[in-house]
C-alpha positions as CSV (number, residue, x, y, z in Angstrom):
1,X,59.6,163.5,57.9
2,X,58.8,159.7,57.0
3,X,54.9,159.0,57.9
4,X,54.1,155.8,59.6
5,X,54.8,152.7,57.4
6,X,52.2,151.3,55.2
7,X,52.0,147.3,54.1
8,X,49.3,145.4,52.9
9,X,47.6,142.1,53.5
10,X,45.5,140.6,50.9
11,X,42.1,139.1,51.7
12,X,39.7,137.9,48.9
13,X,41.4,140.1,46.3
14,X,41.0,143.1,47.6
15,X,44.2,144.9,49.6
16,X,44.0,146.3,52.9
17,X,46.6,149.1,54.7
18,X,47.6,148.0,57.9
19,X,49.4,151.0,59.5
20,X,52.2,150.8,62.5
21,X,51.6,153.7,64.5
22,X,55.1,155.6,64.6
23,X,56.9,156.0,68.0
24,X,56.6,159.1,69.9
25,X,60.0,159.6,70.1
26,X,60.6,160.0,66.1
27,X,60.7,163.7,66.3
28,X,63.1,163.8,69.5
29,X,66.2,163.1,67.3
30,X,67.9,166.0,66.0
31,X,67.1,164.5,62.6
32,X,64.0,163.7,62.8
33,X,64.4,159.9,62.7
34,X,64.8,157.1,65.6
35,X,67.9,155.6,66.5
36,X,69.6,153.2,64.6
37,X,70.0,150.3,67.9
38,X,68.3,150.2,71.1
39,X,64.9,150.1,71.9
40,X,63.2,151.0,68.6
41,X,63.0,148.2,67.0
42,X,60.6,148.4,63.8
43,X,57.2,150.0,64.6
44,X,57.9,149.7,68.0
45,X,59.2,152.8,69.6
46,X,60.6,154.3,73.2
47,X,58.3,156.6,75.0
48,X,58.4,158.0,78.3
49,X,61.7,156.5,79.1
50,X,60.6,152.8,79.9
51,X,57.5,152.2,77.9
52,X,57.1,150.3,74.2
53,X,54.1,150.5,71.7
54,X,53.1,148.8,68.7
55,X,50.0,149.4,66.8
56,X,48.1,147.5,63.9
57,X,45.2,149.5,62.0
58,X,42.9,147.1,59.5
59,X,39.8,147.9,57.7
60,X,37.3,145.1,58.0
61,X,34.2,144.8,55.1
62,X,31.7,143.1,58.3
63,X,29.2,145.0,60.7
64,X,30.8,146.4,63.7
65,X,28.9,144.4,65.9
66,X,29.8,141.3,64.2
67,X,33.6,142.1,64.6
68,X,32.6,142.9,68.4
69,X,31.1,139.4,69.0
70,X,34.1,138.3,67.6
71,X,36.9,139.7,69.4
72,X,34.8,139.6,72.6
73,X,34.3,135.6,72.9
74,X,37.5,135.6,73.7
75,X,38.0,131.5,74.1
76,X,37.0,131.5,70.2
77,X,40.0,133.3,69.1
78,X,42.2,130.6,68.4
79,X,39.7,129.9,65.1
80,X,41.1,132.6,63.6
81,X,44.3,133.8,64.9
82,X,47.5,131.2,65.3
83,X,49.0,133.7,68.1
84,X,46.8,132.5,70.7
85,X,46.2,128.7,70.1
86,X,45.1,128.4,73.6
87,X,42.5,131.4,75.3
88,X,40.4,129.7,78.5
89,X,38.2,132.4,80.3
90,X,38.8,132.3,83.9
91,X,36.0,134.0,85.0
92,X,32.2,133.4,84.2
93,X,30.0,135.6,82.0
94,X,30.6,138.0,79.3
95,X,33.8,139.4,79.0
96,X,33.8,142.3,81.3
97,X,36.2,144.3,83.5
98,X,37.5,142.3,86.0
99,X,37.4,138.9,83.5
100,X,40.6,136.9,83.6
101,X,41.6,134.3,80.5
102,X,44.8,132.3,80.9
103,X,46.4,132.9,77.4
104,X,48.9,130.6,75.7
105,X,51.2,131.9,73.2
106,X,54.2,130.4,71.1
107,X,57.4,130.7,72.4
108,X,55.5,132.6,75.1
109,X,54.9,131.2,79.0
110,X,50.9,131.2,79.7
111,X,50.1,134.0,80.9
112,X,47.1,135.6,83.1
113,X,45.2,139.0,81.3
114,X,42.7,141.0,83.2
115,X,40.0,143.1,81.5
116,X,41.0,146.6,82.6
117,X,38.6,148.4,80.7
118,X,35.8,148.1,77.9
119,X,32.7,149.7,76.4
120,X,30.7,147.0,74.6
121,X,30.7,146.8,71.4
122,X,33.8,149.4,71.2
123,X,36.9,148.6,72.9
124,X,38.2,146.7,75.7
125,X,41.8,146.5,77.4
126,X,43.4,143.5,78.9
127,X,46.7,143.4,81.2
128,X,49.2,140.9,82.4
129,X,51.8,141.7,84.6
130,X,54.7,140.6,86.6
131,X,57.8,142.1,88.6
132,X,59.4,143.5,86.0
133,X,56.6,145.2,83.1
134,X,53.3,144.9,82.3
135,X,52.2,144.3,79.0
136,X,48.7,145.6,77.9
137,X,46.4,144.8,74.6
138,X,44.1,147.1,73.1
139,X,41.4,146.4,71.0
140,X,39.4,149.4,69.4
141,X,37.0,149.1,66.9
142,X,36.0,152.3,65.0
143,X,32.4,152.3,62.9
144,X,32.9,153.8,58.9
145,X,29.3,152.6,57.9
146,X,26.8,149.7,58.3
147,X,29.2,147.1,57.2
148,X,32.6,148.3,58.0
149,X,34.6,149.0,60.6
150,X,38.3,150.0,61.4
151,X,39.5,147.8,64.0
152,X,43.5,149.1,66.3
153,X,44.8,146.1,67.7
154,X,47.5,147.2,70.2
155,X,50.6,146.1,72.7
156,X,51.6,148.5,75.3
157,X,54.3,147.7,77.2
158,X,55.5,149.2,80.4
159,X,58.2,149.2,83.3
160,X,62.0,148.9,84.0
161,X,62.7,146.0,82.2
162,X,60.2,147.0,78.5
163,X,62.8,148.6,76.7
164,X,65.1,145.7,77.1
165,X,62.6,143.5,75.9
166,X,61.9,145.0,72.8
167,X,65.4,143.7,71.7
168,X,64.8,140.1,72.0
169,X,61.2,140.0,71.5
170,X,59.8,143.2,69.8
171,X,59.5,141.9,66.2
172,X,57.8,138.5,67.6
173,X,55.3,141.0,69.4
174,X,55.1,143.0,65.8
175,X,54.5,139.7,64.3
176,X,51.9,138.3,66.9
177,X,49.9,141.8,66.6
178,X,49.9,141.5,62.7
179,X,48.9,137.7,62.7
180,X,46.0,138.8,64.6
181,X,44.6,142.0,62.8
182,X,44.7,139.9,59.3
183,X,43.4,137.0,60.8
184,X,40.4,138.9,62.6
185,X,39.4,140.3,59.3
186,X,39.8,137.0,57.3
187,X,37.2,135.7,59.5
188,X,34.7,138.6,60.2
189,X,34.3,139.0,56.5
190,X,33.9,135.4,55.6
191,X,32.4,133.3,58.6
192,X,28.9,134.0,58.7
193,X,28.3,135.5,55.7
């Protein structure tokens, strides 16, 4: 059975594996593979009847707290990722649970995300949601030494209407999700350095 599929994205010479996690569902097929139309769409994948998941996995040469203080000022992301030109923190203070940034995307509406869950300098969860699905982002970040990290940047969606989604806008989501791990470790290994 096929793994999960590999590419690469090239930063300062040097070539880093960015994997797409594989949909749950690979192994329900009699054959082992997904189906050919539907919901799968790419790395995306059908699980659980209405849910869709897409994963990007990057290795980042910086500190783990420097790619923490990155991905947590969250109005600053549009320096280094083209997904989210606009990010304006709702709430006051650190990035918490309970924070709300409006978020603009390209051919996206703006949307509203909550901080559902985080553990400083590890991981945090954000939400948006609406009548139909809810779409959630995940952003782990995994220590492999004093200057290098592992970083899972994530989109979870779920409800009635997620499946049906992933037709029309699953490989923009792949896309976004991509943008943003390479552009997170283009500028965690060379701003501030």
């Amino acid at each position: 059975m096929p793994g999960p599929r590999v590419g690469t994205v090239s930063s300062g010479g040097s070539a880093t594996a960015m994997t797409r996690t594989p949909p749950a569902d690979r192994t329900a097929h009699p054959h082992g593979r997904p189906p050919r139309h539907g919901p799968y769409c790419g790395g995306s994948g059908f699980e659980g009847g209405a849910r869709v998941r897409y994963e990007v996995t990057v290795n980042v040469a910086a500190a783990p707290e420097r790619v923490w203080a990155v991905l947590a000022d969250v109005e600053g992301w549009p320096r280094w990722t083209v997904s989210k030109p606009s990010v304006r923190l709702l709430s006051d203070g650190p990035v918490t649970v309970g924070s709300e940034a409006e978020v603009r995307q390209p051919r996206l509406k703006a949307e509203v995300w909550e901080v559902t869950a985080a553990e400083a300098g590890r991981t945090f969860e954000w939400r948006t949601q609406n009548p139909a699905f809810t779409t959630i982002g995940t952003y782990r970040i995994e220590p492999l030494g004093a200057d290098r990290c592992r970083v899972v940047l994530g989109v979870h969606q779920k409800g009635i209407l997620a499946p049906l989604l992933a037709l029309p806008y699953g490989k923009l989501t792949r896309r976004y999700v991509e943008i943003e791990a390479a552009g997170l470790k283009r500028f965690c290994e060379t701003q501030g350095r």
